[in-house]
Structures are given as structure tokens and as C-alpha cells.
N, C-alpha and C positions, 0 to 999 in steps of 0.2 A: 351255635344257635343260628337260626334262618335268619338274614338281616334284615329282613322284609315282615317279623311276625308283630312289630309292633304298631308298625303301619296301618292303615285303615282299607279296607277289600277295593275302594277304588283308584286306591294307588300304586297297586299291584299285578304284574300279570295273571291272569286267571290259570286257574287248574291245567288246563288243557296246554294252553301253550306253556305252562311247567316241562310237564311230561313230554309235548311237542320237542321241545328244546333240549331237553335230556337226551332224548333217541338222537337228536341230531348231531347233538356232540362223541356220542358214545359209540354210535354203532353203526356208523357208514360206512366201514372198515368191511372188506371183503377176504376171503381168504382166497389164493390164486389156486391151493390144492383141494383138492376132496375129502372128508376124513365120513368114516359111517360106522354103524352100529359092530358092520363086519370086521373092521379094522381089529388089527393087534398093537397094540402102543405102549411102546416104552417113554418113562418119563428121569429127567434126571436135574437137578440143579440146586436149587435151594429151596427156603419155604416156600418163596410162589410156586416155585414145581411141585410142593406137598399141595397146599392151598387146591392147585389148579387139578390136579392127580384126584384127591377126594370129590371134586364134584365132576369131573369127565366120569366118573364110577358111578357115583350117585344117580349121574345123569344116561347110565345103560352103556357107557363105553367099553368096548373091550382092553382093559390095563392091565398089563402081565407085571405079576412077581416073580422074577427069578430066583430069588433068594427069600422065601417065606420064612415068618418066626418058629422055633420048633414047637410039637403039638401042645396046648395047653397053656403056652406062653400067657399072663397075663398081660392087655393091650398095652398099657402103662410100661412095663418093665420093655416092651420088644421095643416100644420108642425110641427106649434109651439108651438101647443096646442099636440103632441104625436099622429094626427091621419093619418093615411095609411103609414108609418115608418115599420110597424109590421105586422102580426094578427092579433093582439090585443094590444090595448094600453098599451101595457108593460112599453115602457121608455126604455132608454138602460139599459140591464143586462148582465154585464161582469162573471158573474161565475155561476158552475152550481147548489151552493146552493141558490142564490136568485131564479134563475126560477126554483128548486125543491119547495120551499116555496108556490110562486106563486100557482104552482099544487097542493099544498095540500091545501092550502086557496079557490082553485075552487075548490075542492074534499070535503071539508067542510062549506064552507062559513063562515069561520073563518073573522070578523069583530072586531077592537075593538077601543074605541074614546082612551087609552092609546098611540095609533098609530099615532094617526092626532098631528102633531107638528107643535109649533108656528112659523110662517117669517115674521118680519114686520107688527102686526097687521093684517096678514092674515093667512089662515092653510094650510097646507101640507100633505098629504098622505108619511109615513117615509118609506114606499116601494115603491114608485113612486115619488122623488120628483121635477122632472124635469118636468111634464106633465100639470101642468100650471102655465104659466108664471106670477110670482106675487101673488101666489098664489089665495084660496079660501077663500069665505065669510063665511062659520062658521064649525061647527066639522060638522054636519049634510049631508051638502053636501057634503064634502070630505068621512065620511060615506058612501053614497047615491051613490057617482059616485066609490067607492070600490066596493060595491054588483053588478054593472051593470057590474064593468070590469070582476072580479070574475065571474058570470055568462054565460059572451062571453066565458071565455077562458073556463069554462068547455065545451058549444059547441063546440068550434073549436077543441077541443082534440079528441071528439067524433067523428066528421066527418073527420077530418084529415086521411090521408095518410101515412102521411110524416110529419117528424118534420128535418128543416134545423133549429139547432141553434149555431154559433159563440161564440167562446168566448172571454177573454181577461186574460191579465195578473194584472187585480185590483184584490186588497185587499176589505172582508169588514170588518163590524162589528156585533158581539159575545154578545147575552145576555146569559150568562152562563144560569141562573135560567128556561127559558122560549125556549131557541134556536131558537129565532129569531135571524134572520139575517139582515142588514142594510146598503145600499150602501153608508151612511156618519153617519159619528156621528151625534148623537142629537145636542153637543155644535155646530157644523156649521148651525144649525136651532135653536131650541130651545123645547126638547121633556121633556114628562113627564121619561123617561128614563134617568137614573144618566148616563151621561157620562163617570165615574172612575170605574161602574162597569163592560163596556164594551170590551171583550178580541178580539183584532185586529189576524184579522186572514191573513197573505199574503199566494199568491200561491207555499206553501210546496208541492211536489209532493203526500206525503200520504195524506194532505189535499181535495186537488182536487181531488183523487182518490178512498178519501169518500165518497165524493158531488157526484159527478158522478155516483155512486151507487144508493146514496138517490135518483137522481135522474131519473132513470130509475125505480126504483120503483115506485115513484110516478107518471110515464108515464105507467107503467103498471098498475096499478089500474083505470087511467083515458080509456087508448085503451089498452089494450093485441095486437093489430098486426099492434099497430103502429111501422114504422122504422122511424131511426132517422140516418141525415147525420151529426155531428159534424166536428166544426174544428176552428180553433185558430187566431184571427184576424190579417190579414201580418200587420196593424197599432201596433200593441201589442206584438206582439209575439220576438221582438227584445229587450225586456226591460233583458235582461241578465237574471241572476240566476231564476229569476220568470217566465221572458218569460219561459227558456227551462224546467222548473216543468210542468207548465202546455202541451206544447208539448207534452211530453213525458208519462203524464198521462193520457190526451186524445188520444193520440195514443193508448198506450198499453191498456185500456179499450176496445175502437171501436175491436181490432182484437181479444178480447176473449169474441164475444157476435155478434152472427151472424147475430142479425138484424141490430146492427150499424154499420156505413160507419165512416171513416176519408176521411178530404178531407183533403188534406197538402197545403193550400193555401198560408202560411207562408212562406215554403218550396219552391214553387212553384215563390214567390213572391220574396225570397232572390236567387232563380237562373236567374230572368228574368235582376234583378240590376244588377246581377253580367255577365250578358248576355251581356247587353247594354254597360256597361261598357267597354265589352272587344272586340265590335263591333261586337258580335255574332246575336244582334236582332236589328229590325228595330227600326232607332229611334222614329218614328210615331208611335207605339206601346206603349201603357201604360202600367204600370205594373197590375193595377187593371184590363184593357182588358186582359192582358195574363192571369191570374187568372181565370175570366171567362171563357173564351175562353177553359180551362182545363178543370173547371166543364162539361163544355155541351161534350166535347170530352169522356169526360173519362167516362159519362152514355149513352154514345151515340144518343146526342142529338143536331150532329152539322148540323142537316138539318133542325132544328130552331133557326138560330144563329140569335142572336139582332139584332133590325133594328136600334139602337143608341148608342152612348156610355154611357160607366157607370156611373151612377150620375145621368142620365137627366131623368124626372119626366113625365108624359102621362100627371097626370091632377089630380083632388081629390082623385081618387080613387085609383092610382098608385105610389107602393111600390119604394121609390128613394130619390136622392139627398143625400150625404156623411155630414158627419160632425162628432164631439169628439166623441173617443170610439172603443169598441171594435169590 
């Protein structure tokens, strides 16, 4: 509730300097890169990358599927199976050492059946394990449907633009010997990887600001003139000590590397709360709209603003709908 609606109209700021104060807070934010209708962009990260994905679409951007649902799929079922969320069938990846990984695994075609972990009599991809529900029928497959995702995402790197990727404030997991990375332990599935020898890595600011290295390299070896817009999911980014590592390490990367962008959508996101709150923004106003609403402001892109709100889905082939993550 507006804390201001029971008040009497001369005790209140008027309409004008409402909305005045809203733009002021929300959208002074510029972007340093360019992004346009021409663009080709890939998107990767959690639900604000879904969220943010569906209305850069809505709003006439060019967003590449590298991995489409097959024909006929109904929208519902490709969800839940990981397809049109992304790119490419990623899954959510909350840090920037799993999708540094990913890129080197499209960079090589790094495969291996050590990876595919047991659920229930069924298998698992240990870098993927959200992308089918109840898993798969045997190593082979989950093999098989690795090489294809592998493959897309070398495509999409190549023809890409633009890399929008989100992040979050999750931890993973550390195979010292091999430096693979793991968005759950083995023991929460059941891998050929010893569990006890695995070192849990949370978001240390030097950490993240490893990762973020690595992976920009491995974005330069796939495109040299790819840019890349980063930035820290507002679901995430309030988890305290970790949230602000990560901020802080995303930030200060993005402004010493002139083809990355920070978008402070976090930031953006705890002034709109704190907006509404104090009866500066409308309450019809979501906080994930005024988010938005920044991005396309701040690249100059608000004579394509969404014809919907955030969350709502076109059809199969349209990047949307929120849920867990970053």
C-alpha cells in the first residue's frame, strides 16, 4: 500500500513530481555501448535473463535461439524441458565460471560419460541438471544431447552481437584436480565424482573477479567483437555479503574493459522498492517493469517499449516467464 493514500491531497507530493521522481531515480543510468534493432543477442543467466529476454523480443530486438523446442512442442512442456528460457539450452547459470566452462566445452567439444550422473535410475548431465525433468534414459543420450547443446552454443557465439548475461550470488562446486565446476554436488544426485574431494567455492569478490576474466577469454576466442552487457540479478543480488562481492566485482570489471556494459539492475531495482515505499512511484508499476524500462532508456531504446508485461510468454519460440534463480 502507498503510505501516502490515506493522507489528505495537500499533504502530499503532487502527480507530477511523483512520476518527476520516479525517472529520477530509475533512469539516469546510461549505457556506455550501443545495442539496435540490427543487433543479434544472445542472452544467458537466470529468470531476470528470461524476464529481461521476453521483452527485448516484445520490444523488436533481434534474440537468437540456438537451440529451438522441436516442431509442435507445446509452450508449456518446452519450458520445462530448458527450451526458449535462453539461447541455448543452458539451464540457469548463476556465475561466471560455469558459462566460462560451457565456452570452453563449445570451443572444444569437451564430452565425457564421468559427467553424466545417476537420479533415480535415470541420468543427468552434472552441468545441466535441471533440463530434463526426471531425467534421461541412459549415459548415451545425455552424451548425445551434450554434443548438440555444445555445438548450438558454439554457433550462437559466432553470429552473436551481443552477449546479455545475468548473474547471481550462488556458490558452486571445485574439482581441484580437473577445474571443473558444478552447480550441485554429486551427493545431491549421485556422480562418479567423490563428493569430499570437492572445494565449495561462494561469491569471494577475488573469486568472481577470476571467473569473469576466465570468462571473457573464453568469449574472446569464441568472437573477438563480441560485447557483452553484464549485470547481477535484483532476485539475488540482496543475499548480503555475497550479494555485494559479486556487485562489486561485476561492476568494477565492466568499467575497465570497454566493450563491457554493467547494467545495475540490482541497484535500479532496490531504488524502485525503496521508491514505492516512500510513495515516490506509481503503485501499478512493478519493480521488474522499472528495471526494464531502464534498460531500453539507458540504450536508447524506448521507441521500442514492450507491448506486455514482464514474465508473459509469445508462444514456443519466445524468451519468458520468471521462476528460481538468478
Amino acid at each position: 500500500m502507498n503510505p501516502d493514500a490515506h493522507r489528505p491531497s495537500q499533504a502530499v507530493y503532487s502527480p507530477a513530481a511523483t512520476f518527476a521522481a520516479q525517472g529520477e531515480i530509475a533512469f539516469e543510468w546510461r549505457g556506455k555501448l550501443a545495442l539496435s534493432r540490427q543487433d543479434q543477442i544472445a542472452v544467458a543467466g537466470g529468470s531476470f535473463a528470461r524476464q529481461l529476454g521476453a521483452s527485448l523480443r516484445a520490444a523488436g530486438l533481434g534474440l537468437l535461439d540456438a537451440e529451438p523446442a522441436p516442431d509442435g512442442a507445446p509452450f508449456a512442456a518446452a519450458q520445462d524441458y530448458g527450451y526458449g528460457q535462453f539461447s541455448a539450452r543452458f539451464g540457469r547459470i548463476d556465475s561466471a565460471r560455469l558459462f566460462a566452462q560451457v565456452l570452453d566445452d563449445a570451443a572444444t567439444g569437451f564430452v565425457s560419460p564421468r559427467y553424466v550422473w545417476h537420479q533415480n535410475g535415470r541420468y543427468v548431465d552434472a552441468f545441466r541438471p535441471w533440463i530434463e525433468p526426471g531425467g534421461m534414459v541412459s549415459v548415451a543420450e545425455v552424451l548425445a544431447l551434450r554434443r548438440h547443446h555444445l555445438a548450438a552454443v558454439k554457433r550462437l557465439f559466432r553470429q552473436a552481437d551481443c552477449l546479455i548475461l545475468t548473474l547471481g550470488a550462488g556458490e558452486y562446486w571445485l574439482e581441484p584436480d580437473t577445474g571443473r565446476a558444478f552447480p550441485l554436488r554429486p551427493d545431491e544426485l549421485a556422480g562418479a565424482v567423490d563428493p569430499a574431494q570437492l572445494l565449495r567455492q561462494r561469491p569471494e569478490r577475488a573469486v568472481v573477479a577470476a571467473d569473469l576474466a576466465l570468462l571473457r577469454r573464453q568469449v574472446t576466442q569464441l568472437n573477438p567483437q563480441l560485447r557483452m552487457v553484464l549485470s547481477v540479478s535484483p532476485q539475488r543480488a540482496d543475499e548480503g555479503r555475497a550479494g555485494s562481492a559479486v556487485l562489486s566485482a561485476v561492476r568494477d570489471f565492466a568499467a575497465a574493459h570497454p566493450e563491457i556494459d554493467y547494467f545495475p539492475a540490482a541497484e535500479i531495482a532496490d531504488h524502485h522498492r525503496l521508491a514505492r515505499w516512500q510513495g515516490f512511484a506509481a503503485p501499478e508499476t512493478g519493480t521488474s517493469d522499472a528495471v526494464i524500462s531502464a534498460f531500453l532508456r539507458g540504450y536508447g531504446l524506448d521507441n521500442l517499449a514492450p507491448q506486455h508485461r514482464i514474465g508473459q510468454a509469445e508462444g514456443p519460440g519466445a524468451l519468458g516467464r520468471g521462476g528460481a534463480g538468478g
